[in-house]
Each structure stands twice: as C-alpha cells, then as structure tokens.
N, C-alpha and C positions, 0 to 999 in steps of 0.2 A: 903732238898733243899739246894742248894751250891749256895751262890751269891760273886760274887767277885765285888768289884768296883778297874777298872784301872785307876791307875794317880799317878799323879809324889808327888800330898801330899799340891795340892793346895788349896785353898778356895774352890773352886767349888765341886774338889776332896771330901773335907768334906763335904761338904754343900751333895752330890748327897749319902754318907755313913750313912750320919746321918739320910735321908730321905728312904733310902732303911731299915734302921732300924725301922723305926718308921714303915711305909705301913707293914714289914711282922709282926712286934710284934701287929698290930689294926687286920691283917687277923687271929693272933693263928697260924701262918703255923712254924713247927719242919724247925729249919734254921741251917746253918752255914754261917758266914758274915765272907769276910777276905778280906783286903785294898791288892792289890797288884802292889809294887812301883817300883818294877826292870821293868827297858826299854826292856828286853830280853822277860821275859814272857808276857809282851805288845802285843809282837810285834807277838807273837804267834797267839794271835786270829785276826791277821790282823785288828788291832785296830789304824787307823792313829791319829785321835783325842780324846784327852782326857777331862773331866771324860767320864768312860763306864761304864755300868755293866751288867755283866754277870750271866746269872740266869743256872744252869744247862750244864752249858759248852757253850749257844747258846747267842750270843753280843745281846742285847736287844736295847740298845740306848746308842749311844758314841760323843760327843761333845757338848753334853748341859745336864742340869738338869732338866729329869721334878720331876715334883709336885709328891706331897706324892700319891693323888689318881691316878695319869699315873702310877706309879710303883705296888700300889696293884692290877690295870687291866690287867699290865703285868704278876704280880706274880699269878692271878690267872688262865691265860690264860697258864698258864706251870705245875703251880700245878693241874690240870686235868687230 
C-alpha cells in the first residue's frame, strides 16, 4: 500500500504523517509512507488544501487531520 501525505512540512503536516503511521503500523498492513513537499506534485492530485493523504493514488482527506482511527477505516476501506 502507497500513502503519501501532501504538505508543505507544517505541523499538521506532521502531526497527519505521524498518524497515518501509527493507524497502518496498529493494522499490520505491508506500507510504503513518503511525505511529499514539492507544490508541483501537489498540485497533481488537485489537492487545494493542505495536509492530504493519499492512500493508493486516490486523495482520501485533504485539509484537516483526522484521528488515528478515521485513517485505519480509511486504510482499510482500500486495503480490500
């Protein structure tokens, strides 16, 4: 599974990497995690606000952080 979180390297930024870490390491789910801070590749998943992350290529949720358990019901609503 490929998650990116998009952001420019802010607080929340961490704050939404550090949580996505935690949900897929509590599921066991085989990851790849990579922060990505260029505005170009941002702007690719027509992502206007930031933090996002993207699970598998598809934007999951972009301008706010949720909670560790919104992101393993996301992760396992893809990991299916």
């Amino acid at each position: 599974m490929q998650l990116l979180v998009l952001g420019t390297g802010c607080a929340k930024c961490t704050k939404l990497y550090e949580a996505t870490e935690q949900a897929a390491q509590a599921l066991g789910l085989p990851y790849e995690l990579e922060k990505v801070t260029d505005l170009n590749r941002i702007m690719l998943f027509g992502v206007m606000m930031t933090p996002a992350l993207v699970v598998d290529g598809q934007v999951k949720v972009s301008g706010k952080v949720p909670s560790v358990d919104e992101i393993k019901t996301m992760l396992r609503q893809t990991g299916k």
